[in-house]
Phi, psi and omega in degrees: 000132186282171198273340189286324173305343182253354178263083166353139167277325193262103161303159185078331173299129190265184166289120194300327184328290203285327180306301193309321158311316166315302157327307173286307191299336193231002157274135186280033181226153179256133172256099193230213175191158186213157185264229192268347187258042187057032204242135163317118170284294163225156173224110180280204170235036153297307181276318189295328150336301212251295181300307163100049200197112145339125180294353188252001161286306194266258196340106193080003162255180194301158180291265205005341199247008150298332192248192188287199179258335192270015189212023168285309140326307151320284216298313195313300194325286205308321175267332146314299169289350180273307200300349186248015179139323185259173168245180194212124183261111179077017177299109208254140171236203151218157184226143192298090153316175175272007180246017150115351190270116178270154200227148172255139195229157171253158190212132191238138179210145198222123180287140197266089169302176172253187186295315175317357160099338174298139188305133144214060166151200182198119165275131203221133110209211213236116211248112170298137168235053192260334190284339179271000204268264195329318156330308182294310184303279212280019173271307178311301203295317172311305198300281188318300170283009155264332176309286202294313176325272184348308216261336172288334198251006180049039171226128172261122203237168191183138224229117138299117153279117207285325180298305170294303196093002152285126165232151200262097155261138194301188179284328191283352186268334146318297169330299162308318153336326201063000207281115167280146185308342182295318173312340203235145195254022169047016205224158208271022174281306208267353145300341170275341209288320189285341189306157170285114159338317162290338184252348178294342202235299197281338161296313197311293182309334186281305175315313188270344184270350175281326168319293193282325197263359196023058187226121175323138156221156184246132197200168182214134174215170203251163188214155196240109176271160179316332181303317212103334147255159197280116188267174193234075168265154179238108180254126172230131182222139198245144188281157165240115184278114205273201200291328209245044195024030145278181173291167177215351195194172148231127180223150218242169156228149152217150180265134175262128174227048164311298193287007198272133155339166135300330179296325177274011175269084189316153199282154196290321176279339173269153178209139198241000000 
């Protein structure tokens, strides 16, 4: 690129040439381009970063060959559709280093047209999401290992949101419940909808007065399963307070403690 080409005509204006370089150079996602025959156009040194492959490596062979050999098919597809018009947003893939460590990427791509307004290339880029893929894993296994807690200790945990008017219960608090998640409308009806009609009107006032009062409460109530029979829970719930110190929400555990002595049982009526 010549020097008159990186240069504004107009002082104080920069050259888009130069935004773009700028641009290119300093974003933590690699930016590149292929032409209409899939051949690497530019490289930055984001992408030699991110790929781990030299820009005079890379630059004029096919994108496709960034990648495993089993999944080289796919991306030509993909770039074959961007290359007829569309663009394509977020596509997760993987792409090969040179030390044999496949890496996961997200991938956006948009067609470069010519002056006739015709596809003749494509700017793709490419985002590592490996810090996200591990996130999701160790979130899944944190999930997976409340669930079996739950489901060992029979406690069931469960989130109002007050903004929304959602309400989440986990899997062991459906279980407890008899209820399957397809059944429950998530809303804070159909969390009252199950309570014994006698006990239904004093959760609502306990639920709504830790809502005003930000204040924890401990409380216990019957419950009516789809079965027919009536359970015993024991519930504790702390309000979640937003930035702007309301409430935004509660969120709670509960026990079917049905099966307890009377000496282990908090009284039906109390709550704190």
């Amino acid at each position: 690129m010549s020097q008159r080409s990186e240069v504004s005509a107009v002082p104080g204006e920069i050259a888009p040439e130069v935004l773009l370089r700028a641009v290119v150079e300093t974003s933590d996602e690699a930016i590149f381009t292929c032409d209409a025959g899939r051949r690497v156009l530019s490289w930055g040194t984001t992408a030699e970063r991110l790929f781990g492959r030299a820009a005079d490596t890379v630059i004029g062979h096919p994108v496709d060959a960034l990648f495993p050999e089993h999944l080289q098919t796919e991306v030509r597809a993909v770039v074959a559709t961007v290359l007829a018009g569309d663009w394509i947003k977020h596509f997760e893939t993987e792409v090969l280093r040179p030390d044999g460590m496949p890496m996961p990427v997200s991938l956006s791509l948009r067609p470069l047209q010519d002056g006739a307004r015709q596809p003749a290339g494509a700017v793709v880029i490419a985002r590592d999401v490996t810090e996200q893929h591990l996130a999701q894993a160790m979130l899944a296994e944190v999930e997976a290992r409340l669930e079996e807690g739950e489901a060992m200790a029979h406690v069931g945990s469960w989130l109002w949101d007050l903004r929304t008017g959602a309400v989440q219960w986990s899997a062991e608090f459906h279980r407890i419940h008899g209820l399957d998640p397809v059944d429950f409308a998530g809303t804070f009806g159909s969390h009252l909808a199950v309570v014994h009609p006698d006990d239904r009107d004093r959760l609502q006032s306990v639920m709504e007065r830790s809502v005003a009062s930000k204040r924890p409460f401990e409380t216990e109530y019957r419950v009516v399963r789809p079965d027919g029979l009536v359970s015993l829970l024991r519930v504790r719930a702390q309000p979640t307070i937003g930035s702007a110190g309301v409430t935004v929400g509660l969120r709670g555990i509960g026990q079917d403690v049905t099966d307890r002595s009377a000496s282990d049982v908090i009284p039906s009526l109390r709550e704190s």
